[in-house]
C-alpha positions as CSV (number, residue, x, y, z in Angstrom):
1,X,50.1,12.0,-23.0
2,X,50.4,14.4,-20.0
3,X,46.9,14.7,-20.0
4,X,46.6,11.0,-19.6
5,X,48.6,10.5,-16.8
6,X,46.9,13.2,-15.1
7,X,43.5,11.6,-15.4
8,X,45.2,8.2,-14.3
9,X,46.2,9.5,-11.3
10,X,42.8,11.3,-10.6
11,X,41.0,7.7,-11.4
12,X,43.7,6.0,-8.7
13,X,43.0,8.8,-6.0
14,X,39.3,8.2,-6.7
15,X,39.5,4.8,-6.6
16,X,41.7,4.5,-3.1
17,X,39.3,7.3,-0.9
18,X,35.9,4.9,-2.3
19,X,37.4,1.9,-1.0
20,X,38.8,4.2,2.6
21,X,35.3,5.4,2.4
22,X,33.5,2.0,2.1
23,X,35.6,0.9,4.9
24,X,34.7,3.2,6.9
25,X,31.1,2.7,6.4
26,X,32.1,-0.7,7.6
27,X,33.6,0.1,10.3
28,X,30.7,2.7,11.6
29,X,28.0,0.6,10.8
30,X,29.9,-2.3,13.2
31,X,30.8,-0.2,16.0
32,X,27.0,1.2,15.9
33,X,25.4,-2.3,16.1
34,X,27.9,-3.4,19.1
35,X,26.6,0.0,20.8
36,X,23.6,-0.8,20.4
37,X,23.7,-4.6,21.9
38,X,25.7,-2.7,24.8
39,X,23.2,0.0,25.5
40,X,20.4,-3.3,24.8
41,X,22.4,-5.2,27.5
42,X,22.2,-2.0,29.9
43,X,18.4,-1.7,29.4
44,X,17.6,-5.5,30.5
45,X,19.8,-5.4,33.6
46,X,18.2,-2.2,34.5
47,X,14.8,-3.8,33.9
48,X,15.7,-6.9,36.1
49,X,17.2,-4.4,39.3
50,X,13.7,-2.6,38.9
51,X,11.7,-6.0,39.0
52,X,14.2,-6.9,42.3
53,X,14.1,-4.0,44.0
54,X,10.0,-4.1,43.7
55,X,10.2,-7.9,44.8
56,X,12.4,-6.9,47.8
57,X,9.4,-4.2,48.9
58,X,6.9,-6.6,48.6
59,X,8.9,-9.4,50.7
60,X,9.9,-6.3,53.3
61,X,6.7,-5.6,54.0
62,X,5.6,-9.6,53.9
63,X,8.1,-10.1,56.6
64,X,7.2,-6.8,59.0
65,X,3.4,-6.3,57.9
66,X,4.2,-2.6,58.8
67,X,3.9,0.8,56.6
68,X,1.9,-0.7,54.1
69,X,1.7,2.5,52.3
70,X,5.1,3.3,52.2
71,X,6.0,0.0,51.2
72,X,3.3,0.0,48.6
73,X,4.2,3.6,47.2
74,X,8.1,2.0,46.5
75,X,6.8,-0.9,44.5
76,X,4.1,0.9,42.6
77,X,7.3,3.3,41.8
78,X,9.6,0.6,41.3
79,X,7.4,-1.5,38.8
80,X,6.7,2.3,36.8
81,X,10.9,2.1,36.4
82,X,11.0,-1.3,35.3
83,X,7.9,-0.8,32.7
84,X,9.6,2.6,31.1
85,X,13.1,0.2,31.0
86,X,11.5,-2.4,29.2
87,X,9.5,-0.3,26.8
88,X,13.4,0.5,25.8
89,X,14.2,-3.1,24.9
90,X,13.8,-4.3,21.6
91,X,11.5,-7.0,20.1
92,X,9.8,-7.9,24.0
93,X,6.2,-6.7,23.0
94,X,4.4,-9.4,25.0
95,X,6.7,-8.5,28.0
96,X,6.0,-5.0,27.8
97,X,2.5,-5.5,27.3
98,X,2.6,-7.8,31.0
99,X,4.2,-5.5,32.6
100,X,2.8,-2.4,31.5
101,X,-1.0,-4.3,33.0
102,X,1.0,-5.3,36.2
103,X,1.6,-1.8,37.0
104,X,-1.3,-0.7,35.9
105,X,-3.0,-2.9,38.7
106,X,-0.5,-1.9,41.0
107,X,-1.6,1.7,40.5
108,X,-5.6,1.0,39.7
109,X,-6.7,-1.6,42.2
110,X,-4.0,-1.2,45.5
111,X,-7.0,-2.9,47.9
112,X,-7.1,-5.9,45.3
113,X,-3.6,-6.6,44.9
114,X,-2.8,-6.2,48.6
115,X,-3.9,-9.7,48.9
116,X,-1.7,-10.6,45.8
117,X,1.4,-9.7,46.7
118,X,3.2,-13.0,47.3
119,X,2.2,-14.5,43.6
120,X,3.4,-10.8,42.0
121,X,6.6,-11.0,44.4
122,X,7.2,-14.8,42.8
123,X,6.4,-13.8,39.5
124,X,9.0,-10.9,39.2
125,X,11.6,-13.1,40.8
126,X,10.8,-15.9,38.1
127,X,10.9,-13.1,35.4
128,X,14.2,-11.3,36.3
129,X,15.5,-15.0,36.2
130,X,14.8,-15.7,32.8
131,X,11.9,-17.5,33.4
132,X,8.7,-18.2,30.7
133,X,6.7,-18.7,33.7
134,X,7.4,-15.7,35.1
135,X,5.3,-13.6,32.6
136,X,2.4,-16.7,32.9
137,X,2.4,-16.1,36.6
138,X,2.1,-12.4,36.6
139,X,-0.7,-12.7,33.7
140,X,-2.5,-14.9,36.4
141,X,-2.1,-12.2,38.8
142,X,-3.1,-9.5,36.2
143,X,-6.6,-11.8,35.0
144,X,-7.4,-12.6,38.7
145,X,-7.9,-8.6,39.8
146,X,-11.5,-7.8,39.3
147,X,-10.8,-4.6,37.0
148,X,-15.1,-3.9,37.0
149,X,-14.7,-2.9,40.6
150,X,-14.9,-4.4,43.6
């Protein structure tokens, strides 16, 4: 009978650090997903300052038409920011896709989108407001460079 209560006791121990265990799971697996909507939160605000600040180069040089290059080198820097931040974000393929060719016509054809500046300066603004459009209008941009050469 000694025996018996022995084993009991084992079972009940058992019993309690499986159910401390499985709460803890719980509790991990909760404070992990709100760390990771936090850290998601971090990424899309940094994406959206990156998109500004690139929109504030273009407008400075809009307004002063002076240093083009320098001006030019900050948004081509600017836009590579906000593409690495958003390839960081979860489940915004098209968006990554838009931007990633954005930049990439930043970098590839600077003569051709010289001239489209204003409509990629209005397209980030609309984007970093939440805006569908946003993304149509810089697709417009992107589709109206000439990527054969010019």
């Amino acid at each position: 009978m000694n025996q018996e209560k022995i084993m009991k006791r084992k079972m009940i121990c058992a019993i309690v650090m499986f159910i401390a265990a499985l709460i803890g799971l719980f509790v991990m697996a909760g404070l992990y997903v709100d760390k990771s909507e936090e850290v998601q939160e971090t990424y899309r605000a940094q994406f959206k300052e990156n998109l500004d600040y690139a929109a504030d180069e273009i407008d400075e040089y809009l307004k002063t038409e002076k240093d083009l290059d320098l001006h030019y080198s900050m948004i081509v820097s600017d836009m590579g920011a906000a593409r690495s931040m958003i390839f960081l974000i979860d489940g915004a393929t098209e968006e990554q896709k838009v931007i990633n060719e954005l930049h990439y016509c930043f970098v590839k054809y600077p003569q051709q989108m010289q001239g489209k500046l204003k409509e990629s300066a209005q397209a980030m603004r609309h984007i970093t407001e939440d805006l569908d459009k946003g993304y149509e209008e810089a697709r417009a941009v992107i589709d109206s460079v000439n990527k054969l050469g010019e």
